[in-house]
C-alpha positions as CSV (number, residue, x, y, z in Angstrom):
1,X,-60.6,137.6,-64.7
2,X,-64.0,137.2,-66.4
3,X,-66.4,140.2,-65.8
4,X,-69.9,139.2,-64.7
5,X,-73.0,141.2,-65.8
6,X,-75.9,138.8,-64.3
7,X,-76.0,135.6,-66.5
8,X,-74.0,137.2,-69.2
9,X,-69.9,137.6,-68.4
10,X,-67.5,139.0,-70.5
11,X,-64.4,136.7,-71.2
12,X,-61.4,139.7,-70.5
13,X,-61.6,142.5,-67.4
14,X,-62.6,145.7,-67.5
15,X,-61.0,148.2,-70.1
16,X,-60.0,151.8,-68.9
17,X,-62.5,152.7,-71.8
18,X,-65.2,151.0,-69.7
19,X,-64.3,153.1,-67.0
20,X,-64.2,156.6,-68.6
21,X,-67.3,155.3,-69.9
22,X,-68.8,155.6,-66.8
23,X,-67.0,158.6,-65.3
24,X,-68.4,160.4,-68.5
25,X,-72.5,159.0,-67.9
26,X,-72.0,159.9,-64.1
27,X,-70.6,163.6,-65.3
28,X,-73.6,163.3,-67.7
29,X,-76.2,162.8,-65.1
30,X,-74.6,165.4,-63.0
31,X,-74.6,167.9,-66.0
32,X,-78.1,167.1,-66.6
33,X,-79.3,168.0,-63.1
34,X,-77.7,171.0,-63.0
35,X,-78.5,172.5,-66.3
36,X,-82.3,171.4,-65.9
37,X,-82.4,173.4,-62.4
38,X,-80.7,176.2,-64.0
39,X,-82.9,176.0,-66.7
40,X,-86.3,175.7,-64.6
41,X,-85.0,178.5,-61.9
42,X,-84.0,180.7,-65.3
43,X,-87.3,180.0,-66.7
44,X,-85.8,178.1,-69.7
45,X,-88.3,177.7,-73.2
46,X,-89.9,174.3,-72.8
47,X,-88.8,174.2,-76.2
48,X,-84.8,174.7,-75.6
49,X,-85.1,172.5,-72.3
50,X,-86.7,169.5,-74.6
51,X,-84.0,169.6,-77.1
52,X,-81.0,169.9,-74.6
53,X,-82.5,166.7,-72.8
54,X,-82.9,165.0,-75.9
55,X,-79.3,165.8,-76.9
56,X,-78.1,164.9,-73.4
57,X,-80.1,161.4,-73.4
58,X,-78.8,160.8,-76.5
59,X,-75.2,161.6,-75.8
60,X,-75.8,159.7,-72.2
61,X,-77.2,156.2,-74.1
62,X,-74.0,156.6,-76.8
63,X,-71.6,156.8,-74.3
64,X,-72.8,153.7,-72.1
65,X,-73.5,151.5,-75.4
66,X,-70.0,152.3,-76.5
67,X,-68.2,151.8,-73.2
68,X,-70.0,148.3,-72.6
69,X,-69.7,147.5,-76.5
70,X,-67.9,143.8,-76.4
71,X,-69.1,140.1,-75.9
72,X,-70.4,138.2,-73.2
73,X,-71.1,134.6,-72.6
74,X,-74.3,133.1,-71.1
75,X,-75.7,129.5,-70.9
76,X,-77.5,129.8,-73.9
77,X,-74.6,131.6,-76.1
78,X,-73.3,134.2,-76.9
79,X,-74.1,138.3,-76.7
80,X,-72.5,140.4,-78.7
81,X,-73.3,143.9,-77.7
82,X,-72.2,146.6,-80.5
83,X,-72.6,150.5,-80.2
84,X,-76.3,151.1,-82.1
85,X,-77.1,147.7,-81.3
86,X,-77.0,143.9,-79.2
87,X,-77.4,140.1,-80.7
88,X,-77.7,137.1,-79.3
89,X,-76.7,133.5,-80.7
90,X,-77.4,130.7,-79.5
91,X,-74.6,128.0,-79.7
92,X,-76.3,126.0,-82.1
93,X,-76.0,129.5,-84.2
94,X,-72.4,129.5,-84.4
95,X,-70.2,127.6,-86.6
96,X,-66.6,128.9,-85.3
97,X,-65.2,131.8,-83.6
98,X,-62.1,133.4,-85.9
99,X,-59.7,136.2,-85.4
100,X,-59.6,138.7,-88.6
101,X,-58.7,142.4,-89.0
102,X,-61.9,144.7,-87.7
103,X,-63.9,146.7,-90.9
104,X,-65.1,150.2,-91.1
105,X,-67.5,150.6,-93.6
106,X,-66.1,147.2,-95.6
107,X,-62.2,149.4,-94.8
108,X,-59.7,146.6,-93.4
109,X,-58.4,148.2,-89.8
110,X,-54.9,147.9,-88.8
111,X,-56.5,145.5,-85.5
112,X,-57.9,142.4,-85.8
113,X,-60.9,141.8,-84.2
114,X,-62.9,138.7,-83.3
115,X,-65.5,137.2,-85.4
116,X,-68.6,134.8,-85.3
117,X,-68.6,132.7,-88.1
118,X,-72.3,131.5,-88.2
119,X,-73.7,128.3,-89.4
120,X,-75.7,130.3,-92.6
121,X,-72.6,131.7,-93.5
122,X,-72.7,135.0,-92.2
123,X,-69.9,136.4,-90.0
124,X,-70.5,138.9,-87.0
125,X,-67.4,140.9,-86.0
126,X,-67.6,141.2,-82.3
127,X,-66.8,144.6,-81.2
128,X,-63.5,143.3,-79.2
129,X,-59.9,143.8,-80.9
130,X,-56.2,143.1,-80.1
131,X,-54.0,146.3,-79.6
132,X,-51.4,145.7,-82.2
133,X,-47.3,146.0,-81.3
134,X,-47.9,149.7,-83.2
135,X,-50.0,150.8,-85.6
136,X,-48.5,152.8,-88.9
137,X,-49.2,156.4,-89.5
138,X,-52.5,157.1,-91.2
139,X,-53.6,153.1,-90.5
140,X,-57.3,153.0,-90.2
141,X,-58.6,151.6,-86.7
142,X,-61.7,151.2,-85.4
143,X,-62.8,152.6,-81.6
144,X,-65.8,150.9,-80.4
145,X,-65.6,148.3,-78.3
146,X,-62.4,146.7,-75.6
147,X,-59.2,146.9,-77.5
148,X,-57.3,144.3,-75.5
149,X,-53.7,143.7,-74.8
150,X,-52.5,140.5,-76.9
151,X,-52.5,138.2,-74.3
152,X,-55.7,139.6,-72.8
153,X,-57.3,139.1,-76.4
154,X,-55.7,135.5,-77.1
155,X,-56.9,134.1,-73.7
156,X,-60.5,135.5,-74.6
157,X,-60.6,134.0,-78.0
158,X,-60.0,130.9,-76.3
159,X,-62.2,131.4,-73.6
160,X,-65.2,132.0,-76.2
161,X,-64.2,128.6,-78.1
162,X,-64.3,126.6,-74.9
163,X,-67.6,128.1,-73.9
164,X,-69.2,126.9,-77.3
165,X,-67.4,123.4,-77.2
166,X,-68.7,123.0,-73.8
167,X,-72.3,123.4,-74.3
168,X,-75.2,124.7,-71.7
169,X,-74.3,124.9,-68.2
C-alpha cells in the first residue's frame, strides 16, 4: 500500500505513530480553543496568552513534522521529510539508496535505517527504520520517523530503488 500525499507518496502505509500524530494535533487544536476562550473570558495578560500560543504552535508544528517524518516519492525524486526539516533530490542527485544502522548525534542505533547515498558523496539518512527482532537493554534507538516492520521496510527499500531506476513518470 503506498500512501499518497498529492504528487509525493510514501512507499510503506501509514504508521500507528502517524496516527497518534494526528490524534495529538487534533487534541492540540482542541486545547488551544479552549484555553484561549478561557483565557479571553478570564481576562488573561496578553503577555501569558502570547507565550502559551507560542508554546502550543510550537508543540502543534513538532508533533505533525514528527508524525509525517519519512520519505516520499514524486516524479522528480525523492522527498525526504525529517523532524526540523524537508529535502528534495532530484534523481539525477542520487547515486544509490543503502540500508545502514540510524545515528544520533554520529551514535550507531540499534535500527537500521535507510540512506541516500548522493552522487557528491554525501549520504542523507532518511528518517524511516526497520524494527529489529528485539533490541538489547540500554541499545540506543532513534524515534523520529516510521519504524517499519521488516518486511514493510524491505519492500520500501525496494520500492525507492525502482522508483530511481525508472526515471520520470
Amino acid at each position: 500500500m503506498i500512501v499518497d500525499m498529492g504528487e509525493w507518496r510514501a512507499p510503506y502505509p501509514r504508521t500507528v505513530q502517524q496516527y497518534v500524530g494526528v490524534f495529538l494535533v487534533v487534541f492540540g487544536i482542541l486545547f488551544t480553543v479552549v484555553a484561549g476562550t478561557t483565557a479571553v473570558i478570564a481576562r488573561a495578560p496578553v503577555l501569558a496568552m502570547l507565550a502559551g500560543a507560542a508554546f502550543i504552535a510550537l508543540w502543534l508544528t513538532m508533533v505533525f513534522r514528527i508524525g509525517w517524518a519519512g520519505l516520499y516519492l514524486g516524479d522528480d525524486g525523492v522527498l525526504v521529510r525529517g523532524p526540523l526539516r524537508t529535502h528534495r533530490f532530484t534523481r539525477t542527485e542520487i547515486a544509490a539508496v543503502a540500508v545502514a544502522p540510524a545515528e544520533v548525534f554520529g551514535l550507531v542505533t540499534a535500527r537500521p535505517a535507510i540512506w541516500l547515498v548522493l552522487r557528491d558523496g554525501r549520504r542523507v539518512e532518511v528518517p524511516v527504520q526497520r524494527r529489529p527482532d528485539r533490541v538489547g537493554f540500554g541499545s540506543v534507538t532513534k524515534n523520529a520517523g516510521p519504524v517499519l516492520r521488516p518486511d514493510i521496510f524491505d519492500a520500501a527499500v525496494t520500492a525507492v530503488r525502482d522508483h530511481l531506476a525508472r526515471g520520470p513518470g
